[in-house]
N, C-alpha and C positions, 0 to 999 in steps of 0.2 A: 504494500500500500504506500504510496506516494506520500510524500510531508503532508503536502496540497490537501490529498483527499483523507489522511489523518484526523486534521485538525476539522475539516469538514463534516464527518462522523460524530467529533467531541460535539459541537457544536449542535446536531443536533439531538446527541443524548442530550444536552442541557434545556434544549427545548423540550424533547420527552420529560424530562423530570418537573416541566411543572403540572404534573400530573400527579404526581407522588405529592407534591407540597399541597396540591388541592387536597388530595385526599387526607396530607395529615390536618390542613384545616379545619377539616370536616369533621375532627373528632376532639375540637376545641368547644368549650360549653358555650353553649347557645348567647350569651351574654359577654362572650370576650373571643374576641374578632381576632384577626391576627396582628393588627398593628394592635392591640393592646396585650394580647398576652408577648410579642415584643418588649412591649416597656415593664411588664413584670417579668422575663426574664433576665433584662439588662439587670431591673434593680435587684434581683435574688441574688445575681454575682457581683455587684458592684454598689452595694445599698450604701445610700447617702451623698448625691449626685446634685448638680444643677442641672435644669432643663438644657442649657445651651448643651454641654457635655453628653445627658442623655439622645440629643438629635444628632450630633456626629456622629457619636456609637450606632446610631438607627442608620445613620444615614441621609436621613432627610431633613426637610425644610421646618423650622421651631415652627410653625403653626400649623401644620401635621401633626408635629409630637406635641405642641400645645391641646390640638382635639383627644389625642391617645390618653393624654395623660390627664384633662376633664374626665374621658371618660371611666377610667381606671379607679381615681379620687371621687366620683359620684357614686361609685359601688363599696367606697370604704376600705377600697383594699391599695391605698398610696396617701399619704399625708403628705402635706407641702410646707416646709417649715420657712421661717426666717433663717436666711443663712446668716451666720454672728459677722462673716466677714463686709457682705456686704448687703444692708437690709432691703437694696430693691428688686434682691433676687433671692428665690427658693430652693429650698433642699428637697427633694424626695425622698420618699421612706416606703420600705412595703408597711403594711402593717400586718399583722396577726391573719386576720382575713387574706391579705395579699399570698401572703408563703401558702396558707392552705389553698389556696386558687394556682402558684404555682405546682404545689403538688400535688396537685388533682390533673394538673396537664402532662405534668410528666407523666403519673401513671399512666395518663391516658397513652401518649403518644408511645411510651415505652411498650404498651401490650400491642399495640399494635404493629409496631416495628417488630416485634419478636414473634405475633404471628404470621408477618408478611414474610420475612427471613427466616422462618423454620427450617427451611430446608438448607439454608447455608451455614457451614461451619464457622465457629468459632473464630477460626484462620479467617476465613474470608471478609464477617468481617469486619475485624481489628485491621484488614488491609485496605479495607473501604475506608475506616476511617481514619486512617493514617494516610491516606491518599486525599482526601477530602479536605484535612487540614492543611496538606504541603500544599493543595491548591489553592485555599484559603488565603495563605501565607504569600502566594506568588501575587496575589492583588491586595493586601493587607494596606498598600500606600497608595492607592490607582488614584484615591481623589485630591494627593497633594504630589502625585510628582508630574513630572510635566510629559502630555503625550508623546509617544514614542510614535516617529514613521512609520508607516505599513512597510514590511520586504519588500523589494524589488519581486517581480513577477517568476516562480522558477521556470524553466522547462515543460513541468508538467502540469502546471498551472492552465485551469483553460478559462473562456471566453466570460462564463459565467460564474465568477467568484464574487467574495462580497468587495473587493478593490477593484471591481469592474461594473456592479452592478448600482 
């Protein structure tokens, strides 16, 4: 298989996979969407955050994570404190409610990944996910470092690629 049509493949496993993300969606509770159990997952590993810091880690735009994070603090499970440093900005917190919301999603998401992968071994995968992270890791700075040129076109490259189309 050619570089070309390598990367082509990747490509569109990652569009197959969001198929898989739909479906783990689907087994988030009816009251916490995915950009919210987002923001309780950020704050389970990282509790005690400002919103600006929370939207980097998200990714997206503070008035996105501003609605996540309404919605999240409307069910009780995130308080926004005064931060002592500087009082026109908030701290996040899960609360009590919050941790049991994230572990009600873990379990959830965990039986179902162990029934979807039953049939893969253990090996496989701890290699999934050691592959997942190194790829993780290869875009871990995509949004501050400055883009990279497309390769020059190879040999085996043809007509309709995405640096042609």
């Amino acid at each position: 298989m050619g570089e070309q049509a390598l990367y082509e493949e990747l490509i569109r496993q990652f569009s197959a996979f969001g198929a898989v993300r739909r479906e783990m969606g689907r087994m988030l509770p009816g009251d916490c969407p995915a950009g919210s159990a987002a923001v309780l997952t950020l704050l389970a590993r990282h509790d005690g955050m400002r919103m600006s810091k929370l939207a980097e880690l998200l990714a997206v735009d503070m008035s996105v994570t501003s609605r996540h994070v309404a919605h999240v603090a409307e069910r009780g499970w995130v308080e926004r404190s005064p931060d002592p440093a500087d009082k026109r900005s908030r701290i996040l917190h899960l609360t009590p409610e919050g941790r049991a919301q994230v572990d009600e999603m873990s379990l959830r998401t965990t039986r179902i990944l162990a029934e979807r992968l039953s049939d893969w071994s253990d090996d496989d995968v701890d290699r999934l996910t050691r592959l997942m992270a190194r790829l993780r890791a290869s875009f871990d700075d995509c949004r501050s470092a400055p883009a990279r040129p497309a390769p020059p076109p190879g040999p085996e490259q043809t007509s309709r690629t995405p640096a042609n189309s």
